[in-house]
C-alpha angles and dihedrals in degrees: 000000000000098000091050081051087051103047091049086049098057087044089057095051093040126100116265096029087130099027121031103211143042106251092047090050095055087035099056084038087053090049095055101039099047093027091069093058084051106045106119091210083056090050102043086070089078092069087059100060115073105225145019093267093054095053095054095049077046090059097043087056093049092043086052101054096035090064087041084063099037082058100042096056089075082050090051095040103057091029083064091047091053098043115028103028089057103050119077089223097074100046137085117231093268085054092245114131117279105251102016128282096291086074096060097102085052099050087047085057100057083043105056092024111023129225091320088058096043088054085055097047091041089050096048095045078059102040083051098046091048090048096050095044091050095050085051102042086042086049087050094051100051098049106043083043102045109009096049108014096046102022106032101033102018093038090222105309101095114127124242096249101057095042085055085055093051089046091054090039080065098036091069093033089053091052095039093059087038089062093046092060100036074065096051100041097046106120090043115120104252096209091067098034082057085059092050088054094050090047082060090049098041094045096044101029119016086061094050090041090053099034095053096041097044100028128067100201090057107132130203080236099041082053102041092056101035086051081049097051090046094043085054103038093043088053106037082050095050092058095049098044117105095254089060101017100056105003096045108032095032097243118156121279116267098021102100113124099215110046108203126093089231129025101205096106091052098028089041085048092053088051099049091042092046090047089047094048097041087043100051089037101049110094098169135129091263088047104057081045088056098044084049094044096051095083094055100043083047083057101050090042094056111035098021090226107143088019096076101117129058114262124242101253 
């Protein structure tokens, strides 16, 4: 009847359709708009240009398509409701969507486009996740290989050769976890679990990022902890938060011990809280270089002089 379709149509375009209540809302906004300045497969972009001005037209690209997607996903998403909600094709007998909620966008497309448009959309679902998996996978490898097996535990004098083994060593164990919880998370909507991944970017990279680039009395130890604390807290809250803890894992409604959908306004808290106290309270050697050395880092990031030329990685 039209007021039923009213009444579902002022539930679509009001607040908390997604989320319920107001600290989830701010926290999963907080996720997704400070996650995407912390996701390492994003960051690791910035090793691939050649100088300082390149980077930041790099950045004003990125920046640029980045907003385009996050609108078009309103114009993806009701056009879904218009077009593939109300045709039989596209739902199951008991009128819910065939293959679950995360296909809506592929089912719009065969149905504004056909089955042309489906095999482009299709193609390019698979071009973006390999893309995405392998940043990651590629981000993993690097830093457990050459930030914590050559720097942290060879203190620098590992070989080249060895440090190639570690990096593919992580390269198969990384795949290997992702595919485990592809499997468990599999009936999970996307569209949130992407959320979850950006809460533990935003909560371990995006403070240290911040924090080392806008305050002077930032510390490597003050970083190192607070990223840490961050990196723990994101990702112990996301497991027992009712989307993992029940939904995920099966346990019984109402038992999971953190009660919000997303955990970036408490997690991002901890890591800018653990970056400011270590900081203030770190008095060593390292400590007084990186204070000195503030002034001159705030210049070049600023202005790139002094920044001109690519870095040996």
């Amino acid at each position: 009847p039209p007021e039923a379709a009213a009444a579902e149509g002022f539930s679509i375009m009001g607040p908390g359709g997604f989320i319920k209540d107001p600290i989830s809302a701010i926290s999963f906004g907080m996720a997704l708009m400070f996650g995407t300045a912390g996701l390492p497969h994003i960051l690791m972009r910035f090793f691939t240009v050649p100088n300082a001005k390149e980077a930041r037209k790099s950045v004003l690209w990125a920046t640029t398509w980045i907003g385009y997607f996050y609108v078009l996903t309103f114009i993806i998403g009701f056009g879904a409701i218009t077009f593939v909600l109300t045709d039989p094709q596209f739902l199951d007998p008991k009128g819910g969507l065939l293959g679950g909620g995360n296909m809506a966008a592929v089912h719009l497309a065969k149905a504004v486009g056909g089955n042309v448009f489906l095999g482009f959309i299709s193609a390019v679902a698979f071009a973006t996740i390999l893309a995405v998996v392998a940043g990651l996978t590629l981000s993993g490898a690097s830093a457990v290989s050459h930030d914590l097996y050559a720097t942290v535990f060879k203190k620098g004098k590992a070989d080249s050769v060895a440090e190639l083994k570690v990096s593919r060593i992580t390269t198969v164990a990384l795949g290997v976890v992702a595919v485990v919880l592809g499997i468990v998370f599999e009936k999970q909507n996307i569209a949130f679990m992407v959320s979850l991944a950006f809460a533990v970017a935003a909560s371990a990279n995006f403070p240290v990022l911040l924090m080392s680039v806008l305050w002077k009395d930032c510390t490597t130890r003050g970083a190192v902890i607070g990223g840490f604390l961050g990196l723990v807290s994101s990702v112990v809250l996301t497991v027992v938060s009712p989307a993992v803890w029940e939904a995920t894992l099966g346990n019984p409604k109402g038992s999971a011990l953190f009660p919000y959908q997303s955990p970036a306004l408490f997690s991002m808290t901890i890591g800018f809280l653990g970056i400011w106290l270590f900081s203030i309270l770190d008095k060593s050697p390292r400590a007084a270089k990186d204070r000195a050395g503030f002034l001159a880092q705030q210049v070049r990031s600023e202005t790139g002089i002094g920044a001109e030329g690519a870095s040996g990685h």
